[in-house]
Backbone as CSV, one residue per row, in Angstrom:
resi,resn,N_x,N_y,N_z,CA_x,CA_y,CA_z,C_x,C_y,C_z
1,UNK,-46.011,-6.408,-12.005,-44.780,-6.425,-11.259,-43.837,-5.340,-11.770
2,UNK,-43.148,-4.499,-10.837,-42.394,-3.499,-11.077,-40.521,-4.425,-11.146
3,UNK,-39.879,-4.008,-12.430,-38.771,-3.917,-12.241,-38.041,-3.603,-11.230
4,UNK,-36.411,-3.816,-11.050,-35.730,-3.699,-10.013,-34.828,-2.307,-10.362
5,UNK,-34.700,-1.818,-9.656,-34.104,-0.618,-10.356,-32.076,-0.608,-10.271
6,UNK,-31.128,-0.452,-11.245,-30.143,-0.763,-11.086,-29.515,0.389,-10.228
7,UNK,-28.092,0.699,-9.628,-27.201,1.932,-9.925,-26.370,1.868,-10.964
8,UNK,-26.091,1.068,-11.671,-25.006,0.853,-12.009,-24.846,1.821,-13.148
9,UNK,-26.069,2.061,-13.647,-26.503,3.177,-15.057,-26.000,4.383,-14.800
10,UNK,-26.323,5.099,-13.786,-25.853,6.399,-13.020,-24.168,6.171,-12.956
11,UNK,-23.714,5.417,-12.504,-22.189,5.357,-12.011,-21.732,4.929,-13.787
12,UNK,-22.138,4.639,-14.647,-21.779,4.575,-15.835,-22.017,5.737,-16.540
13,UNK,-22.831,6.313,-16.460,-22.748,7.730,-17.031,-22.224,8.735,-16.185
14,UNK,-21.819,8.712,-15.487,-20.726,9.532,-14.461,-19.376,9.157,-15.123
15,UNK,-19.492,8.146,-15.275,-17.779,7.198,-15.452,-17.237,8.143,-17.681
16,UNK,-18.539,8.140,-17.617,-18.087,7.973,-19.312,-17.994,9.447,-19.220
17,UNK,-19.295,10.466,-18.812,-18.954,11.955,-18.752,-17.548,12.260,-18.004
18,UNK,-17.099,11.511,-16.873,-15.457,12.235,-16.381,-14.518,11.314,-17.649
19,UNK,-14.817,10.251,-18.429,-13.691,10.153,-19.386,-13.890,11.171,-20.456
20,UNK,-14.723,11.890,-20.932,-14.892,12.742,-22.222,-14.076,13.895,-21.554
21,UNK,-14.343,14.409,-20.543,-14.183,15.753,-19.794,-12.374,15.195,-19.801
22,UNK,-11.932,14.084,-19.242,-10.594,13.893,-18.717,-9.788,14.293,-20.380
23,UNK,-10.701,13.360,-21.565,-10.096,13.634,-22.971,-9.859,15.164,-23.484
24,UNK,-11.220,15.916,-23.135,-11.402,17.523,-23.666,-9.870,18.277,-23.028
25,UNK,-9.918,18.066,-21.806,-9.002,18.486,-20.990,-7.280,18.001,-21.561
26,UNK,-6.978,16.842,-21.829,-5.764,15.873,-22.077,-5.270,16.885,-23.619
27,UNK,-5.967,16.821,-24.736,-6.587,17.120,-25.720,-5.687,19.263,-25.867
28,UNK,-6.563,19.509,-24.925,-6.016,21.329,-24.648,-4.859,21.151,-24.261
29,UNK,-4.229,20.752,-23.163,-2.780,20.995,-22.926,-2.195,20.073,-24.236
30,UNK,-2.456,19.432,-24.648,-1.156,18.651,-25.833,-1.159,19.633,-26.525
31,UNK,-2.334,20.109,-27.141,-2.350,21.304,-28.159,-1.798,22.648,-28.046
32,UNK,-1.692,23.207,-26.598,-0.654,24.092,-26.464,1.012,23.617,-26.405
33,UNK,1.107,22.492,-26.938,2.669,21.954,-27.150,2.913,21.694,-28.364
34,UNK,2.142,21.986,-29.339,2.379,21.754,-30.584,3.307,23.010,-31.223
35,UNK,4.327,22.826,-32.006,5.024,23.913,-32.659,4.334,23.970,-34.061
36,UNK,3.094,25.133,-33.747,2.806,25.128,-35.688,3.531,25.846,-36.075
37,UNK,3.904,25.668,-37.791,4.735,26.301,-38.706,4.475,27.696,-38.901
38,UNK,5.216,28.446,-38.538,4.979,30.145,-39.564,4.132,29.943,-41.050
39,UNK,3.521,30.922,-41.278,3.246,31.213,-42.998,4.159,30.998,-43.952
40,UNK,5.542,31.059,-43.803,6.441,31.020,-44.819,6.677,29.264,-44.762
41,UNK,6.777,28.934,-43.436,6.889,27.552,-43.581,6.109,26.501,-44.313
42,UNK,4.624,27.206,-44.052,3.929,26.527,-44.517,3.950,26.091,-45.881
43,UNK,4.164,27.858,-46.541,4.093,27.635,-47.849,5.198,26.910,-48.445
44,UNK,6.363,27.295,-48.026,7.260,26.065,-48.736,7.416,24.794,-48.553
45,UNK,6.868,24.120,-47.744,6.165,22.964,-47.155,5.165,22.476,-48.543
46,UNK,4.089,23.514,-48.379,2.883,23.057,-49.676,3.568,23.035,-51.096
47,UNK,4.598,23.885,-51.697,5.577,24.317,-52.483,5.876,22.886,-52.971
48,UNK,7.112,22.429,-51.820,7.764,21.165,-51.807,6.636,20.014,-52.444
49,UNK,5.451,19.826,-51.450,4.454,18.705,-51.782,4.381,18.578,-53.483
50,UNK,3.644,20.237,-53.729,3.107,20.217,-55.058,4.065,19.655,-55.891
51,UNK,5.449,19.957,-56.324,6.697,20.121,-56.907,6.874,18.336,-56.698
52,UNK,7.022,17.877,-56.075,7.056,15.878,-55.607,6.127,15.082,-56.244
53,UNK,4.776,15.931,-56.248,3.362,15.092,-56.547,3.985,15.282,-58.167
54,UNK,3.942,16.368,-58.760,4.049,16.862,-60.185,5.545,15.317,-60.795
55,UNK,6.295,15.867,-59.746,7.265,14.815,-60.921,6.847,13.453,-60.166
56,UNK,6.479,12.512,-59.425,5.825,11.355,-59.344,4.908,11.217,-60.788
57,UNK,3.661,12.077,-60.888,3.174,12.057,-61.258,3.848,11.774,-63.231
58,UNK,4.510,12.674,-63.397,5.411,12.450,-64.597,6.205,11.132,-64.927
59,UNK,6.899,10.990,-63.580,7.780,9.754,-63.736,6.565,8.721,-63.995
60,UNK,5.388,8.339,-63.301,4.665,7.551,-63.631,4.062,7.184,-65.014
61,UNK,3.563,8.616,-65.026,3.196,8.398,-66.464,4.124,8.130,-68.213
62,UNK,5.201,8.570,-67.887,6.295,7.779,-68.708,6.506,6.518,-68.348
63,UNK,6.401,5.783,-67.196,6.766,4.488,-67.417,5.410,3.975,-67.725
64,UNK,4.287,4.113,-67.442,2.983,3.377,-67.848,2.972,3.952,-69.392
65,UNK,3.693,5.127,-70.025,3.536,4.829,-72.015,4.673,3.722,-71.846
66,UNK,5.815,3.747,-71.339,6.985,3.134,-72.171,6.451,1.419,-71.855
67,UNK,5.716,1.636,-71.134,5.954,-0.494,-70.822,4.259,-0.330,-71.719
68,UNK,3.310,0.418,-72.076,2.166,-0.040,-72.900,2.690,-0.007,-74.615
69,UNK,3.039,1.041,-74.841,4.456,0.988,-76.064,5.128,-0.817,-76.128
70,UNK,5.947,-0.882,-74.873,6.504,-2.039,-75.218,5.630,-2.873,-75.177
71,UNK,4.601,-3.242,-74.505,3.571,-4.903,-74.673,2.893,-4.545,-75.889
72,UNK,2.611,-3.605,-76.143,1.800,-3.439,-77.785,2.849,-4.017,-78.921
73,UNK,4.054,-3.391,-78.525,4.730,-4.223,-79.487,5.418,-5.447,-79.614
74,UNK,5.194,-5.847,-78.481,5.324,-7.676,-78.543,3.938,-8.253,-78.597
75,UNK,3.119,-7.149,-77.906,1.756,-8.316,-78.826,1.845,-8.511,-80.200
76,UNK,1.930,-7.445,-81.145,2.401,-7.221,-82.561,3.276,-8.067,-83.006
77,UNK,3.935,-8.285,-82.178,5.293,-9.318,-82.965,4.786,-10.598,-82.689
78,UNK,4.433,-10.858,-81.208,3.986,-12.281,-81.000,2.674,-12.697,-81.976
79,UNK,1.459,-11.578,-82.022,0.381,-12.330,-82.562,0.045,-11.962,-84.400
């Protein structure tokens, strides 16, 4: 016995190829509305980041000595 044959497969791969094509398309015009940054922007942009990460990074690590400093020395006192 032979299977029944559907359409519905065809009209689903029609359906999904015009949504990729509708995305590719949606996708190009947003991207010609984007304002990218000049070179100079950029760099003081990356500038800024580095310079934020660096003192996070500092501030952190002084408070993780000053509070291991302090529990070392109440373990010391307590035990």
């Amino acid at each position: 016995m032979r299977a029944e044959t559907t359409t519905e497969k065809p009209e689903v791969r029609r359906s999904l190829i015009q949504g990729i094509t509708d995305y590719i398309r949606d996708v190009r015009i947003e991207m010609t509305k984007v304002s990218w940054p000049t070179a100079a922007e950029l760099r003081e942009s990356t500038l800024v980041v580095i310079v934020m990460v660096s003192i996070m990074m500092i501030f952190i690590f002084l408070v993780d000595r000053g509070l291991s400093i302090a529990f070392e020395s109440l373990v010391r006192l307590v035990g």
